[in-house]
BAKEFI-56810 format. One record per residue (C-alpha): z, x, y. Coordinates in nm, 4 decimals, always signed. Last residue first. Layout:
N
[[Z, X, Y]];
...
! end
This chain:
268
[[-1.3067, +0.5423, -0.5945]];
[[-1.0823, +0.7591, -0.6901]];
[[-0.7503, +0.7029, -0.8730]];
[[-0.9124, +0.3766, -1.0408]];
[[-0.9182, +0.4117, -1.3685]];
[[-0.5936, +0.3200, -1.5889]];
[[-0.4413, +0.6728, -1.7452]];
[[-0.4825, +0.7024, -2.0969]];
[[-0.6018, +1.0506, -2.1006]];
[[-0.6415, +1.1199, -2.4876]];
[[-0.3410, +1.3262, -2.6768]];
[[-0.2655, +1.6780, -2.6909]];
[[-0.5622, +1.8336, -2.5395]];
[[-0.6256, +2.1937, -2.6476]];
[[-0.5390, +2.3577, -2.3654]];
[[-0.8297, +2.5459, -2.1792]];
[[-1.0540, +2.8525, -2.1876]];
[[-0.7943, +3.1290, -2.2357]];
[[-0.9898, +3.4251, -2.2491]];
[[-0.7740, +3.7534, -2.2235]];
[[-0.6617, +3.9004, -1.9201]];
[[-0.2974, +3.9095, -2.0424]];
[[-0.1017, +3.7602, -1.7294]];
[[-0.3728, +3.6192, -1.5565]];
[[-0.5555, +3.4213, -1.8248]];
[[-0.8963, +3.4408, -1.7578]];
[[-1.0735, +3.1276, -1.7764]];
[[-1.3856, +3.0409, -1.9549]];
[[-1.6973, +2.9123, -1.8036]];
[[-1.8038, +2.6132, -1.6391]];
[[-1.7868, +2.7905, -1.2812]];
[[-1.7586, +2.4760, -1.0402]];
[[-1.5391, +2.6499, -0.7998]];
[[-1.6381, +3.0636, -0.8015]];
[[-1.2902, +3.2128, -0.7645]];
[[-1.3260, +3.5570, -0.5580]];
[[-0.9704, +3.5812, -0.4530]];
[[-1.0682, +3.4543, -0.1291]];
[[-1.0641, +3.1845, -0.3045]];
[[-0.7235, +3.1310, -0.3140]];
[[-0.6154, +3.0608, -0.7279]];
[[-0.5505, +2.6915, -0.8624]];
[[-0.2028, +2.7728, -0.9877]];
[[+0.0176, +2.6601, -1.3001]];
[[+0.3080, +2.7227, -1.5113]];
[[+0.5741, +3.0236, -1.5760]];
[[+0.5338, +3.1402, -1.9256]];
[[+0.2098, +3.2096, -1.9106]];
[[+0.0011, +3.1923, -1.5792]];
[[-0.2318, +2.9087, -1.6317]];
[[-0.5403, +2.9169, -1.3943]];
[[-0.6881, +2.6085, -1.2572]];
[[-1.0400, +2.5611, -1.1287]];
[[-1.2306, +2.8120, -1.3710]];
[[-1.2550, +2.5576, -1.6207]];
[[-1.4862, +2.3541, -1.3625]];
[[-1.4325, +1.9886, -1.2248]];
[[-1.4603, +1.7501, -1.5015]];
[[-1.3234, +1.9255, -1.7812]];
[[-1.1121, +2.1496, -1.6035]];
[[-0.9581, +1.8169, -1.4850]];
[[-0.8948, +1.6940, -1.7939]];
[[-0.7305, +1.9646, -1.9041]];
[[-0.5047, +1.9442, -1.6169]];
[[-0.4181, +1.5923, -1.6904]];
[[-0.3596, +1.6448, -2.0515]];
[[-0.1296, +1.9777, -1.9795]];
[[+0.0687, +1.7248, -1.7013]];
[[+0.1068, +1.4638, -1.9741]];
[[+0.2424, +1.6858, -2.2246]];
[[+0.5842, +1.5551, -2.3049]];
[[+0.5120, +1.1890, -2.1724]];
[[+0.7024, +1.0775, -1.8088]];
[[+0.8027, +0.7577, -1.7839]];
[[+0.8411, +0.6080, -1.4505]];
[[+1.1956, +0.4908, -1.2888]];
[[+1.2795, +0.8314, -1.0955]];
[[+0.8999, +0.8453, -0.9679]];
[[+0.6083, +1.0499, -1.1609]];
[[+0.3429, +1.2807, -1.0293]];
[[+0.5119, +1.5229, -0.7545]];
[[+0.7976, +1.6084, -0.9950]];
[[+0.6071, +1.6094, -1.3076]];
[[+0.4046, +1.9099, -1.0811]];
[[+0.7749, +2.0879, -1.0677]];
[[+0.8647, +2.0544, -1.4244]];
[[+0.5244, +2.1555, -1.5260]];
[[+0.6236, +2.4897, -1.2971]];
[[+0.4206, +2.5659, -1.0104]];
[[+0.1929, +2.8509, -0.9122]];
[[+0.1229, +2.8773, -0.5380]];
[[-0.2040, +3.0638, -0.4720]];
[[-0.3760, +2.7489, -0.3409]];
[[-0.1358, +2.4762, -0.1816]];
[[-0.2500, +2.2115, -0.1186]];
[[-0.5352, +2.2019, -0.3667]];
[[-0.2580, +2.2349, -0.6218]];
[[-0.0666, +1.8679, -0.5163]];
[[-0.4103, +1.7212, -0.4217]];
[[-0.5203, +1.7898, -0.8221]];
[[-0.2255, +1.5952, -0.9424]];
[[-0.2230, +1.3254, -0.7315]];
[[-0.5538, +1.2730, -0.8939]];
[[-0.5406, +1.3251, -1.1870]];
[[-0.2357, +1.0983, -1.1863]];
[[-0.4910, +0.7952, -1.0243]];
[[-0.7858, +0.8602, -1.3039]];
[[-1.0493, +1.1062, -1.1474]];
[[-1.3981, +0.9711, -1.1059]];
[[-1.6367, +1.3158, -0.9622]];
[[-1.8994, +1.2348, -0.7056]];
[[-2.1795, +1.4645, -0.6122]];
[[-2.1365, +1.7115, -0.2716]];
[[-2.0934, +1.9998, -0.4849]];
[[-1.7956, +1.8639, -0.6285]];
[[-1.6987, +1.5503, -0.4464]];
[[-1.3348, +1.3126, -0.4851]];
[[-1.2336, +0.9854, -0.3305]];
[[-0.8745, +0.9510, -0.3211]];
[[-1.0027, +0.7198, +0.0365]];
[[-0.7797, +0.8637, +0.2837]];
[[-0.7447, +1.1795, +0.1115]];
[[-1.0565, +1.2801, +0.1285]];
[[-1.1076, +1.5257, -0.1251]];
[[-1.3883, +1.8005, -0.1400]];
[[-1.4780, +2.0276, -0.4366]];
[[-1.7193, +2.2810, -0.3399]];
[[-1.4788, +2.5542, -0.2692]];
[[-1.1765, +2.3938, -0.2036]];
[[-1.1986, +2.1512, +0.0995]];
[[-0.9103, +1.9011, +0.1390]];
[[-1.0404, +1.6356, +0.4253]];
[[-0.8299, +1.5107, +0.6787]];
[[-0.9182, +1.8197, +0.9314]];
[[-0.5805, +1.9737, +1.1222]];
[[-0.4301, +2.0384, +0.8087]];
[[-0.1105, +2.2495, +0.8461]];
[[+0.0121, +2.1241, +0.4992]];
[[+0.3170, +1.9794, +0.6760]];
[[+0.0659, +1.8391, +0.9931]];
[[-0.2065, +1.6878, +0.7169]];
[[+0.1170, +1.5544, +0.4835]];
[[+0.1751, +1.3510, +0.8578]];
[[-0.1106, +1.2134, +0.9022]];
[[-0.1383, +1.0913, +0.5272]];
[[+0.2570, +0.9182, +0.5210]];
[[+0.0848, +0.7372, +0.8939]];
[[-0.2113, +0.6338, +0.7897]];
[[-0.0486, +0.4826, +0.4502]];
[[+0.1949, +0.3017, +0.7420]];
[[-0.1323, +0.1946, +0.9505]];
[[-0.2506, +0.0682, +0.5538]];
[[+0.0910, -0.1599, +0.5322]];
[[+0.0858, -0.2996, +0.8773]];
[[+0.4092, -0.3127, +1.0431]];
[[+0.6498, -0.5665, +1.0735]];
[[+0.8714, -0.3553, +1.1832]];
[[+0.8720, -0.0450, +1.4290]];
[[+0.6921, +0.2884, +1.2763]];
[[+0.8777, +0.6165, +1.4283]];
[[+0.7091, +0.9425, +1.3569]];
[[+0.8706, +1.2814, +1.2826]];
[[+1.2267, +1.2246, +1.2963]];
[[+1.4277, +1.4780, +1.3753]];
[[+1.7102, +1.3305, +1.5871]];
[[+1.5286, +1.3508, +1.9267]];
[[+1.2651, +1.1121, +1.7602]];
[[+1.5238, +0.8831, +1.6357]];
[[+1.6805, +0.8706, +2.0029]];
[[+1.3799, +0.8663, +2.1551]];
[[+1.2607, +0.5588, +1.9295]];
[[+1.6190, +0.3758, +2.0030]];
[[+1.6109, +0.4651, +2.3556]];
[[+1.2386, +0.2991, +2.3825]];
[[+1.3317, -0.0127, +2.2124]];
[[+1.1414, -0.0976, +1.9459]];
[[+1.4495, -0.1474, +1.6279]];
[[+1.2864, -0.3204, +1.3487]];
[[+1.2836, -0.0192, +1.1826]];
[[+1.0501, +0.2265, +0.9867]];
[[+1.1687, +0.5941, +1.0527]];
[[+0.8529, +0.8458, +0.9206]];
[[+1.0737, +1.1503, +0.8028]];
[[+0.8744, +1.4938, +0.7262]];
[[+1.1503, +1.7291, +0.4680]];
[[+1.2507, +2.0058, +0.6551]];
[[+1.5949, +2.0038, +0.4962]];
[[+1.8294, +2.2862, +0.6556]];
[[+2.1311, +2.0823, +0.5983]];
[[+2.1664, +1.9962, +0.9289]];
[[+1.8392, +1.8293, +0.9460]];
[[+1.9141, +1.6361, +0.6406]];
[[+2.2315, +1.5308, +0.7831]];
[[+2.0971, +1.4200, +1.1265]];
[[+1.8802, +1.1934, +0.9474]];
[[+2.1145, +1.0369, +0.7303]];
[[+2.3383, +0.9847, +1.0282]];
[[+2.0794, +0.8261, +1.2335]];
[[+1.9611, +0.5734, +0.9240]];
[[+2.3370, +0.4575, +0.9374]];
[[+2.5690, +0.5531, +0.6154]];
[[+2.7552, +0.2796, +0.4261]];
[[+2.4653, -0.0189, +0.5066]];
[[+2.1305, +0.1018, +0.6492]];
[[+1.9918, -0.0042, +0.9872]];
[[+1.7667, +0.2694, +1.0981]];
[[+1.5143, +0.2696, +0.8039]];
[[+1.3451, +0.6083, +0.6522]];
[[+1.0483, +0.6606, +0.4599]];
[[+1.0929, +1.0212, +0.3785]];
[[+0.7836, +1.2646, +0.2720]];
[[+0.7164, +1.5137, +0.0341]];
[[+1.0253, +1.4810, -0.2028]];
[[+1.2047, +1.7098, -0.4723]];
[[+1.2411, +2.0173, -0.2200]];
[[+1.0814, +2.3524, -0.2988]];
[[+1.2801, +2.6847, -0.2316]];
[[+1.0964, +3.0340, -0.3009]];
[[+1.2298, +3.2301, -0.5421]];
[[+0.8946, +3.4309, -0.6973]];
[[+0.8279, +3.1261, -0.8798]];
[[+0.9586, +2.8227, -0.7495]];
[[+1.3232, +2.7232, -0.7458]];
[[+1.3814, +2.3406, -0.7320]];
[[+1.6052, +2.2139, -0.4433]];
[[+1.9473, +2.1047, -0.4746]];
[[+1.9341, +1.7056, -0.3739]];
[[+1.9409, +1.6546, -0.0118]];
[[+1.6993, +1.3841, +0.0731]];
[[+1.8343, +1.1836, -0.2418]];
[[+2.2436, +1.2576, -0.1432]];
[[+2.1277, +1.1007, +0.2069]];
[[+1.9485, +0.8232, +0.0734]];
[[+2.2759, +0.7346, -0.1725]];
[[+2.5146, +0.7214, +0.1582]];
[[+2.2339, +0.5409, +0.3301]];
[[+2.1809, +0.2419, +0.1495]];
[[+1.8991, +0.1182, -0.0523]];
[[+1.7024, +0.3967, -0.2529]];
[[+1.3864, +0.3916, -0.3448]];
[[+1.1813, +0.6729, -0.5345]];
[[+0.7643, +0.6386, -0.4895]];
[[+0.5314, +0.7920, -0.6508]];
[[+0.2349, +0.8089, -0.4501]];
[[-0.1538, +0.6677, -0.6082]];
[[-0.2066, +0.4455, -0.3466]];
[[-0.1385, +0.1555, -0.5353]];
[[+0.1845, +0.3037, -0.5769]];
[[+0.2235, +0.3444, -0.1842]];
[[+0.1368, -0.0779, -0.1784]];
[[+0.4291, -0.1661, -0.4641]];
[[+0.6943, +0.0546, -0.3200]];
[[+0.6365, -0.0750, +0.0643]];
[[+0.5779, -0.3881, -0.0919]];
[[+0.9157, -0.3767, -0.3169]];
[[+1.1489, -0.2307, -0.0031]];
[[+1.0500, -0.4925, +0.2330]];
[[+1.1765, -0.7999, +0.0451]];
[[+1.4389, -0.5877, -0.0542]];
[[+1.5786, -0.4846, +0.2972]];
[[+1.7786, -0.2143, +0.1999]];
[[+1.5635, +0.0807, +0.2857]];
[[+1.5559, +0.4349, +0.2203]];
[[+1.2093, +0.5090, +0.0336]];
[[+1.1553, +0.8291, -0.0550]];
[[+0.8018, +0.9893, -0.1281]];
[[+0.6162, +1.2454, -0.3317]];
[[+0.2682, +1.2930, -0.3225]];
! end
């Protein structure tokens, strides 16, 4: 996941950043509103078959922001069409102020100092509502994620995946049936100040037909990647080859460029 931090407290800014990495999010901060509005609204990628997708999952979003207030960057997302979730995180409790943030467009309103795990809570609460999750666990098949945890199950045994493997695997097991560009999956694994590699997202997914089932992610050519609906008749944990869905040919996977060198620890 995806987030934006708009906060100019600095103090608060690098353990916000520093917990949600630990997480496993990646995390772009900004510190004044003019530049957190122009973040929230950036053009939108293009998907396959036209549909918009916006840069960020989530917006982390203080009140009391120098150049542009927290209300005004708010009621400029909104107006621009952006349905992008926005947790506000201010020091400001009174009940007019959280109405008034609420009325605005917020989504949840977190008053300062707050705990850093209610605040992971929180970003996982609402990704359940934008995903229209009622349950917090993912359920694909026989692969099972708890988000809460990053911990990971096929057929109810447990399966280490590496932090990015992780993300990545939550960001196609939320939406199945969507393919997405590598551009676009880069986009919900790395931050503005991380380093991406050339074929890091191609290493990640081979990994993860490795370890979860070769039939778990289909590569349509030419346009990206898509872990297919099941009602489709995808059998999760199917060892065997894939089908690649433009040509029909076997695929099998992508020869892996380079080793995963991604620190352990993505789930537990």
């Amino acid at each position: 996941m995806r987030v934006l931090l708009i906060e100019d407290d600095t103090m608060i800014g690098d353990s916000v950043r520093l917990a949600l990495r630990q997480e496993g999010f990646a995390v772009d901060w900004v510190r004044d509103g003019e530049a957190g509005l122009s973040a929230a609204t950036q053009p939108p990628g293009v998907a396959a078959g036209g549909a918009a997708e916006g840069q960020h999952d989530l917006v982390l979003l203080d009140l009391g922001l120098p150049r542009r207030s927290g209300l005004d960057v708010l009621s400029g997302m909104r107006a621009r069409g952006v349905a992008t979730p926005v947790l506000i995180l201010t020091a400001r409790d009174a009940v007019a102020d959280r109405v008034a943030g609420l009325n605005a467009g917020a989504d949840d309103y977190l008053v300062k100092p707050f705990d850093l795990q209610e605040l992971v809570a929180r970003i996982h609460a609402l990704a359940r509502r934008a995903q229209g999750r009622a349950e917090p666990l993912v359920r694909y098949g026989a692969i099972v994620l708890n988000p809460a945890t990053r911990e990971v199950t096929l057929s109810g045994e447990p399966v280490h995946l590496s932090a990015r493997e992780y993300a990545l695997l939550a960001a196609l097991l939320a939406r199945p049936g969507k393919v997405w560009s590598v551009p676009q999956l880069q986009e919900k694994l790395y931050g503005w100040d991380d380093e991406v590699g050339s074929n890091t997202v191609e290493v990640y997914i081979h990994a993860l037909r490795k370890k979860l089932g070769q039939g778990l992610i289909r590569n349509i050519r030419g346009v990206g990647y898509v872990c297919p609906k099941l009602d489709e008749g995808v059998q999760q944990g199917d060892n065997g080859g894939e089908k690649d869905s433009e040509t029909g040919s076997e695929t099998g996977s992508k020869k892996d460029g380079g080793k995963d060198n991604e620190a352990a620890g993505g789930a537990r």
